[in-house]
C-alpha positions in Angstrom: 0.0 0.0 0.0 1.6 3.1 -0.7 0.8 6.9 1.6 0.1 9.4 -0.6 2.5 12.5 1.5 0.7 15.7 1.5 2.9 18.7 0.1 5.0 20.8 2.0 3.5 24.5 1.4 6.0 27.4 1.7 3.9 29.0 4.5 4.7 26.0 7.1 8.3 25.8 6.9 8.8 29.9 7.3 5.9 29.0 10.1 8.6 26.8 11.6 11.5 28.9 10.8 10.2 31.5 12.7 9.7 29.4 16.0 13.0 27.8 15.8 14.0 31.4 16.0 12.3 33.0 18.7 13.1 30.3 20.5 17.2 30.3 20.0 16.3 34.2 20.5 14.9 33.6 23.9 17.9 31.3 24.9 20.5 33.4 24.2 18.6 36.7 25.8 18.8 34.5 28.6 22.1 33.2 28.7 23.5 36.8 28.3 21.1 38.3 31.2 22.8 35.4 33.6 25.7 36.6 32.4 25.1 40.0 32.8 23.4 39.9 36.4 26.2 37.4 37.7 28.7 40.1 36.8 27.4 42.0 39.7 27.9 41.9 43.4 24.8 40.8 45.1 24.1 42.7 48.1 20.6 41.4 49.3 20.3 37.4 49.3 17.1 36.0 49.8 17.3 32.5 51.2 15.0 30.2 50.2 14.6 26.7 51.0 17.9 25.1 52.2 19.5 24.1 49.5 23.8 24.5 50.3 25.1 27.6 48.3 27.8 27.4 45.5 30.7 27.0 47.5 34.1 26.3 46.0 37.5 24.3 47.3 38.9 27.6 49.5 35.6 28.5 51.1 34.0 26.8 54.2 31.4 23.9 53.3 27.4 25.1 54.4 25.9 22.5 54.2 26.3 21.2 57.9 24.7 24.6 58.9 21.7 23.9 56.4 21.3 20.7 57.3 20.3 21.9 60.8 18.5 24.9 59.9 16.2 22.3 58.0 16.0 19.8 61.0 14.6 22.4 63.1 12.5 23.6 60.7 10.7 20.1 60.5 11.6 18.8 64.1 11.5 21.4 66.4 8.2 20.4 68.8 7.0 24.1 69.1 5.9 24.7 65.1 5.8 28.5 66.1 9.4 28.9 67.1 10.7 27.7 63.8 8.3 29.7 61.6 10.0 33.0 61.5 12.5 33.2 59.3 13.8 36.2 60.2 14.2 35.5 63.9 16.3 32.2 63.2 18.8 34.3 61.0 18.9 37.0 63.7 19.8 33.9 66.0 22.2 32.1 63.4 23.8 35.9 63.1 24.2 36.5 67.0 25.7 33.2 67.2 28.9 33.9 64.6 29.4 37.4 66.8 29.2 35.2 70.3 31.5 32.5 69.0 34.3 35.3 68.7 34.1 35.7 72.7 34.7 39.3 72.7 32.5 41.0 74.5 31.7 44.2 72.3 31.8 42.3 69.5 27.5 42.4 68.7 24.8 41.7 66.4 21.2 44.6 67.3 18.5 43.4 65.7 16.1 46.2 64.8 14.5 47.0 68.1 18.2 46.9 70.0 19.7 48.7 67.6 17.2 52.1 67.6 18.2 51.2 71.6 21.9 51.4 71.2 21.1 54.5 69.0 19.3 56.1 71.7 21.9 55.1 74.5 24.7 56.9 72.8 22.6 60.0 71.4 22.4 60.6 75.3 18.8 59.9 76.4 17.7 56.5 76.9 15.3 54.6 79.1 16.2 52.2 81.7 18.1 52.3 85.6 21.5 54.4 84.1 24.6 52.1 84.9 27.0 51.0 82.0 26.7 47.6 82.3 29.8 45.1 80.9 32.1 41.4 81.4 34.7 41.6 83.5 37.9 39.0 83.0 36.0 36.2 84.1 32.7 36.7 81.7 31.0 38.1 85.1 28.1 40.4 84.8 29.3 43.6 85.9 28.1 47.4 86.8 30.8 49.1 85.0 29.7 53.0 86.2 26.5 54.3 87.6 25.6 57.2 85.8 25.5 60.5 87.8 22.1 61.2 89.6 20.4 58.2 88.1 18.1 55.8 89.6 21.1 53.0 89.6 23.5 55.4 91.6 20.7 56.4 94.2 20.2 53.0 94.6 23.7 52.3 95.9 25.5 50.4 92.6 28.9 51.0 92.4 31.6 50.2 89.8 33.1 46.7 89.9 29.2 45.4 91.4 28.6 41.8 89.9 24.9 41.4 89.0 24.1 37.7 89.5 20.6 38.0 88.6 18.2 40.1 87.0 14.6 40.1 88.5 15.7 36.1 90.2 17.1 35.1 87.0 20.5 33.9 86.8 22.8 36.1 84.5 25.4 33.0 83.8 26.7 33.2 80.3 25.0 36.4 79.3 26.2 39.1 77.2 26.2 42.9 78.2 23.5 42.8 75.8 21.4 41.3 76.6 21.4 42.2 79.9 21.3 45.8 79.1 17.6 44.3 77.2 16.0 42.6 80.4 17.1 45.8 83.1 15.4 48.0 80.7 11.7 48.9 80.6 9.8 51.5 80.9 9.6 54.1 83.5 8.3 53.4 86.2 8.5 49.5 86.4 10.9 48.0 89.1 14.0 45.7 88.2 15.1 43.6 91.2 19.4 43.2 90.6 21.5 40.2 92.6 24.8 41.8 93.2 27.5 41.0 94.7 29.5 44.1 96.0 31.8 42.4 98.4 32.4 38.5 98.6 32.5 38.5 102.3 29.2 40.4 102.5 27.9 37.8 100.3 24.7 38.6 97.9 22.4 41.7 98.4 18.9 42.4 95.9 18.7 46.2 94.7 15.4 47.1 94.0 15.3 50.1 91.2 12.7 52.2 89.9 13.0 52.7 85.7 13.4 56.1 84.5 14.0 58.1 81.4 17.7 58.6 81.6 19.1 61.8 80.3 22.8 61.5 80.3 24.7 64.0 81.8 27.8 65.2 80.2 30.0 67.7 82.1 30.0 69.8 85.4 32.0 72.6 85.9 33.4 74.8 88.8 35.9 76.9 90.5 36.7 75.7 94.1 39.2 76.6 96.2 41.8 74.1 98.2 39.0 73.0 100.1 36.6 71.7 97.6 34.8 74.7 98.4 32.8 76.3 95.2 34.4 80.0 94.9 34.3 82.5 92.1 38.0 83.7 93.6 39.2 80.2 94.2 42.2 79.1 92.2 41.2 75.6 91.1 38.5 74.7 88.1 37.3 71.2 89.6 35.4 69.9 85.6 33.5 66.5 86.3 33.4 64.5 82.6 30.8 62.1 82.7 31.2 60.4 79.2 32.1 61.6 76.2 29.2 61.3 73.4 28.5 63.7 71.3 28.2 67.0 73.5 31.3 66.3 75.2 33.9 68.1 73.0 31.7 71.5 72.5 30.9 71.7 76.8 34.6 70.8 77.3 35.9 73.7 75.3 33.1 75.3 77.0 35.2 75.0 80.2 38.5 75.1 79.2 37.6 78.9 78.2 36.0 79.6 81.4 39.0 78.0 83.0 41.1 80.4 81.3 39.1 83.5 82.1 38.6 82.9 85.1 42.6 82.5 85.7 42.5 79.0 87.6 45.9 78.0 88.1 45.3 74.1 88.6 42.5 71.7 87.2 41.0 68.9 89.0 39.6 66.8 85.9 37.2 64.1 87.6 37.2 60.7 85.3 35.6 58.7 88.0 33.1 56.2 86.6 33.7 57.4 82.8 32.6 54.7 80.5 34.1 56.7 77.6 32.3 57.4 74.0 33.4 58.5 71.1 37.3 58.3 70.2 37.5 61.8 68.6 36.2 63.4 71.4 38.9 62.3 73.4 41.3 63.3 71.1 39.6 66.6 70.9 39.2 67.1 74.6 43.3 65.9 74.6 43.7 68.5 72.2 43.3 71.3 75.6 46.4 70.0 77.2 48.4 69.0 74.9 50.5 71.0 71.9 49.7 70.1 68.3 50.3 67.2 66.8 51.7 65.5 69.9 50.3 61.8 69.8 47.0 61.1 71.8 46.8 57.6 71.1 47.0 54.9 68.6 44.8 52.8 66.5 46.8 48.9 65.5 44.7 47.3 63.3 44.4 43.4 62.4 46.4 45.1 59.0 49.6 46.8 60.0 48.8 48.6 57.3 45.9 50.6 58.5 47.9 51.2 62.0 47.8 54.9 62.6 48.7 57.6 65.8 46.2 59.9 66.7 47.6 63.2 67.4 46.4 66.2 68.9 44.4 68.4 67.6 45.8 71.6 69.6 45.6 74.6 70.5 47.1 72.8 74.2 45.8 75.9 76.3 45.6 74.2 79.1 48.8 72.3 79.3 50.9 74.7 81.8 48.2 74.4 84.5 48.8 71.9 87.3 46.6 69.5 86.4 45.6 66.3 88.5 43.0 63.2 86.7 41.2 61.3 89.5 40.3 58.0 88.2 38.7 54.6 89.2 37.5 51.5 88.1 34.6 52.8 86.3 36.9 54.8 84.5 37.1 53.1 80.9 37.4 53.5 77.0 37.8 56.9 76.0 38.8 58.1 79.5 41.5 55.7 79.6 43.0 57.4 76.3 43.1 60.4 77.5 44.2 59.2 80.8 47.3 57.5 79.4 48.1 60.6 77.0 48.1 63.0 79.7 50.1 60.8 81.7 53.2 59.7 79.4 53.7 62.7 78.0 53.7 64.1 82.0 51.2 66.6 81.9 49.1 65.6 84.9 49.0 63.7 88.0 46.6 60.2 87.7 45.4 59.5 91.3 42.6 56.9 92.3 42.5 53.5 91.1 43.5 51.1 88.0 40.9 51.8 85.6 38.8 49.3 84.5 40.7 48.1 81.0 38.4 48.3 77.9 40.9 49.6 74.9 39.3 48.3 71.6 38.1 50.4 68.8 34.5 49.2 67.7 32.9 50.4 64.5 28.9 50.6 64.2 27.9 48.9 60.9 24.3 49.6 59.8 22.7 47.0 58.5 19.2 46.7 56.2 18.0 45.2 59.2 19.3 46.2 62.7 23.2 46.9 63.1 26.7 45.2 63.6 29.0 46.5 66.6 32.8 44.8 65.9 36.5 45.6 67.9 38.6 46.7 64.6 41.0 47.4 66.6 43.2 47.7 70.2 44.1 51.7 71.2 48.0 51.9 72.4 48.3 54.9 74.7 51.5 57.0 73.5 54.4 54.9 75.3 53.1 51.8 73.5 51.2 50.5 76.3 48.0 48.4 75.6 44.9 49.6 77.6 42.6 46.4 77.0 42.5 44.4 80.1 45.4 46.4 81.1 44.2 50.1 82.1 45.7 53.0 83.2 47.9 52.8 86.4 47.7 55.6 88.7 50.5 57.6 90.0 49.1 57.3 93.4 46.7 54.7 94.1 43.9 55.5 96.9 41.9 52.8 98.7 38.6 52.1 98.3 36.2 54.5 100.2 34.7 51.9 103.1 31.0 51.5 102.5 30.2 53.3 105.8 31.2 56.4 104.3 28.5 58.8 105.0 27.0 60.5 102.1 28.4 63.5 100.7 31.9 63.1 102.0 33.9 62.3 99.2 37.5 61.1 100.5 39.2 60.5 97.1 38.1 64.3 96.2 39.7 65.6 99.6 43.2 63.6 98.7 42.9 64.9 94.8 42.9 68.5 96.3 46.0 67.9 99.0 47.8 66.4 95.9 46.8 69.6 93.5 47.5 72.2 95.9 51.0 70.8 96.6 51.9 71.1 92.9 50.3 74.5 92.8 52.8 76.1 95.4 
């Protein structure tokens, strides 16, 4: 039997011409847009799934951490917990800062970081003490902030807070910490702390408030601690230094200098620090241009640089005496350390408490990244972290029946002052 074939007409084969085209067309538009697009850096990955990224023979294997994200997502016994995707990669984020062990080393999600922004800005809610880890990894009240609710309530630098409202504080970062004493104001925090070891533990109870920061108090006294117009002493209390700090200090350096005080009594006492360039500003007061503050080594030699000073030194031939304690830390302890090698002041009080890392704030699309870039040298080449400054002439620690308003490390400051002033 033979198939008559039915005749190819001219309009079919340009008909399949024409789709043989479009679709080679389509393939290479395509092929070139992957090209194109995986030219570019990719800023904003979108995980979906858990399929292991492209990972090459230098770069560290995922799929171990994949593997466990997707156990949890179809094990974990609480189907809520494992729902939000967002919360386990603020979790899996928090865990790669932890794992470094440095303390100031942190990962804000969104809500912690408009905190952190609002802590250094200088007004924030909460009981106002700068809390951090000492050596050990111990909760610790690094400074109570003046006239807050945390220094009316008796907390004092070096304090070890076991517990925050009967929980234990074991293990937990700064951060965290700083997240369950806050609240808002009004609401009570009960804080386990252990002041003395002999005295054993003691619970603070402490009313929240709106903190405003203070910055800077300044007065002329005379060898008595007395406040007097004619006195011959400018006693200037620096409480931090965020961002206020450089534009009251020259504030008082003028008045200083109008005012013809011969000696000044700066008071660094329970200083967590701030900003680096303010110190280096504030430095700038006592010492001459261009005379190194501090210095900046980075992970890069490279990148290692001195700080210097910023001039105009105006302050530099007074007799000048720093009082300083363990609460004293960061940015006070650079300034601290430049005034003292380079001998233009007197330290007096106590080591101070040792924190002398650089951290840079990293905003992030969502929340923030706090990381030490670096370790601050004071001018001599000494390190500050864990070290601190060493005073000239160490004081002993006030005793705890020390009725308030006598201040014994401000009578010994002036003895010291006035002797240098004769």
């Amino acid at each position: 039997m033979r198939i008559k074939q039915k005749p190819i007409h001219i309009k079919q084969i340009v008909g399949v011409l024409v789709v043989i085209i479009l679709i080679l067309a389509a393939l290479a538009f395509g092929y070139v847009s992957g090209l194109s697009q995986g030219s570019q850096k990719t800023k904003n990955i979108i995980v979906q799934g858990v399929t292991n990224p492209q990972k090459n023979e230098s770069s560290v294997s995922f799929d171990q951490f994949w593997e466990v994200w997707n156990l949890l997502k179809t094990k974990y016994v609480t189907k809520d917990a494992t729902e939000d995707n967002q919360k386990l990669l603020f979790g899996a984020i928090d865990g790669l800062t932890n794992s470094l062990k440095d303390p100031y080393t942190t990962f804000f999600p969104p809500e912690e970081a408009k905190n952190f922004s609002d802590e250094i800005s200088g007004q924030f809610g909460g009981i106002g003490a700068e809390i951090g880890l000492d050596k050990q990894a111990r909760l610790i009240v690094i400074a109570p902030l003046q006239d807050t609710p945390a220094q009316r309530a008796g907390l004092k630098a070096g304090d070890r807070i076991v517990q925050i409202d009967s929980q234990d504080t074991t293990g937990l970062s700064s951060e965290e910490a700083v997240k369950r004493i806050r609240g808002e104001r009004g609401t009570k925090v009960i804080l386990t702390i252990i002041h003395d070891e002999k005295e054993g533990e003691k619970k603070v109870e402490i009313i929240r408030d709106i903190i405003q920061v203070p910055t800077l108090e300044f007065k002329l006294i005379n060898s008595e601690g007395k406040e007097d117009m004619r006195g011959s002493i400018a006693y200037i209390k620096l409480d931090n230094f965020y961002e206020k700090a450089p534009v009251l200090f020259q504030q008082a350096a003028v008045k200083t200098l109008l005012l013809g005080a011969k000696g000044i009594l700066l008071d660094l006492r329970n200083n967590p620090g701030g900003y680096l360039d303010g110190a280096q500003s504030i430095a700038g007061w006592f010492l001459p241009k261009n005379y190194p503050v501090v210095t900046e080594e980075f992970k890069d030699p490279s990148l290692t640089q001195k700080l210097t000073s910023p001039g105009p030194g105006s302050l530099g031939d007074k007799k000048i005496v720093v009082l300083i304690n363990k609460g004293s830390a960061s940015a006070s302890e650079i300034l601290t350390g430049a005034l003292q090698d380079h001998k233009k002041a007197t330290i007096v009080g106590e080591k101070s408490f040792g924190k002398g890392t650089v951290q840079e704030v990293i905003p992030l699309r969502e929340g923030m990244l706090k990381v030490t870039i670096a370790h601050w040298l004071t001018p001599n080449g000494n390190l500050i972290d864990k070290n601190g400054i060493q005073p000239d002439i160490t004081f002993t620690e006030p005793a705890s029946s020390t009725p308030i308003g006598i201040d014994p490390w401000m009578d010994e400051a002036l003895k010291i002052l006035t002797e240098k002033m004769k």
